[in-house]
N, C-alpha and C positions, 0 to 999 in steps of 0.2 A: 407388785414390787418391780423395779425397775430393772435393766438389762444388767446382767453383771449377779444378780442374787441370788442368792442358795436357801433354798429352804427343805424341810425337812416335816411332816406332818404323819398321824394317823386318824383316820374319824370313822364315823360311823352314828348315822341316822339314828334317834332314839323321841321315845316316847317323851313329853314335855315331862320335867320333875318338880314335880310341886312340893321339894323337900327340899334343905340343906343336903352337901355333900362336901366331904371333906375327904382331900388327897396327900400324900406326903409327897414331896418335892425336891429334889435339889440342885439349885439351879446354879451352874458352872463358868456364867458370862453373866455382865450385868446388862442392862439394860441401857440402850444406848439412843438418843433421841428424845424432842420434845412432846411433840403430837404424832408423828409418825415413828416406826422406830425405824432405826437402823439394824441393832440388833433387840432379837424380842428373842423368851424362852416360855410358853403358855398354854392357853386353851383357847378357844376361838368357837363359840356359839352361833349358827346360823339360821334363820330361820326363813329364808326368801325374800326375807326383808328388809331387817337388821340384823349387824353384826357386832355381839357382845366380846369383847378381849380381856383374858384375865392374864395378865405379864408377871411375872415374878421374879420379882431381885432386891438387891440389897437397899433399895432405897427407901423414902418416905411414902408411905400410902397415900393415893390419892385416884381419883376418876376424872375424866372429862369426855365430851362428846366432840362430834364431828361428823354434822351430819347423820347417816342413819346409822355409823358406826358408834359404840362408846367404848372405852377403855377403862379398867381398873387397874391401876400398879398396886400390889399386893407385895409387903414387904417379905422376904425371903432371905435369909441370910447366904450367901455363895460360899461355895463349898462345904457345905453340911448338909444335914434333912433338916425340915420342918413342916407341918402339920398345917397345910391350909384349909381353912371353911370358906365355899362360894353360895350364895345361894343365889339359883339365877332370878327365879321370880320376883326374888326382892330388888332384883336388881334392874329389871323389865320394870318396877315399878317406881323404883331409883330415875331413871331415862323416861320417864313420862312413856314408855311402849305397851301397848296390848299383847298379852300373850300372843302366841301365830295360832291361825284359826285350824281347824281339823283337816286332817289329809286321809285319804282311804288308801290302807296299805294292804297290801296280802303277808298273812300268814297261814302258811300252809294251804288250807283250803276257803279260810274265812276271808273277810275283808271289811274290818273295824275302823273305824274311822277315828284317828286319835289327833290330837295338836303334837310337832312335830318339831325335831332338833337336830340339826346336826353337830354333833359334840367333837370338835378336830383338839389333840396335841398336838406343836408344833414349836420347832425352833428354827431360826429363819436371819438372814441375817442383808445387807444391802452393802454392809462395809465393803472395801477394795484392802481393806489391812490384811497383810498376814497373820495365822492366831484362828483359837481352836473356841467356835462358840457352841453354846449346850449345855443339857441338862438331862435331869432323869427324873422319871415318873415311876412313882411308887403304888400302895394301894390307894383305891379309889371306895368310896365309903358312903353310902347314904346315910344320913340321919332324921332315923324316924319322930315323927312328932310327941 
């Protein structure tokens, strides 16, 4: 992001999910920008490699890439909840990507070696406007097959 921008994130490294997941959302800014955003309110998938963005706002659904980045805009209606499904795999295979290959982690005493993700919430923003951007994240939801 360039000089001037605020962003705002939580992550944490997790095991690849070879499931649907579904969160509820309510996203308090819309979405601002064509291929880059200006402002964004989402989730951001990273793998060492490529990086997956799932935005959420009041617009029309749609994806595009850029590069090792791709993007989904997920429509979201602003200021309310709503109930979004991601599923990243489908979506590594949406972007023509190989899952990311195994990393050896420690747990506890072990060291299993699993394929790897790191899962960030964030909202983030590039404007120079005055104005309050965000959102909130709700439960987060596997769904089993």
């Amino acid at each position: 992001m360039p000089m001037g921008s605020t962003k705002f994130y939580l992550d944490q490294w997790t095991e690849w999910p070879n499931r649907q997941m579904g969160l509820w959302v309510y996203p308090e800014s819309a979405y601002v920008g064509n291929t880059s955003p200006e402002t964004a309110f989402g989730i951001e998938i990273f793998d060492d490699v490529h990086r997956l963005w799932y935005l959420f706002s009041d617009q029309t659904e749609r994806a595009w890439q850029d590069g090792q980045d791709a993007f989904r805009l997920l429509s979201a209606p602003l200021n309310q909840w709503s109930y979004q499904v991601i599923d990243i795999a489908a979506d590594y295979d949406r972007f023509d990507w190989t899952p990311p290959p195994p990393k050896t982690i420690i747990e506890g005493y072990r060291s299993p070696t699993k394929p790897m993700i790191n899962f960030r919430l964030f909202v983030a923003t590039t404007s120079q406007q005055a104005g309050t951007f965000g959102g909130c994240f709700g439960s987060i939801i596997q769904h089993l097959p």
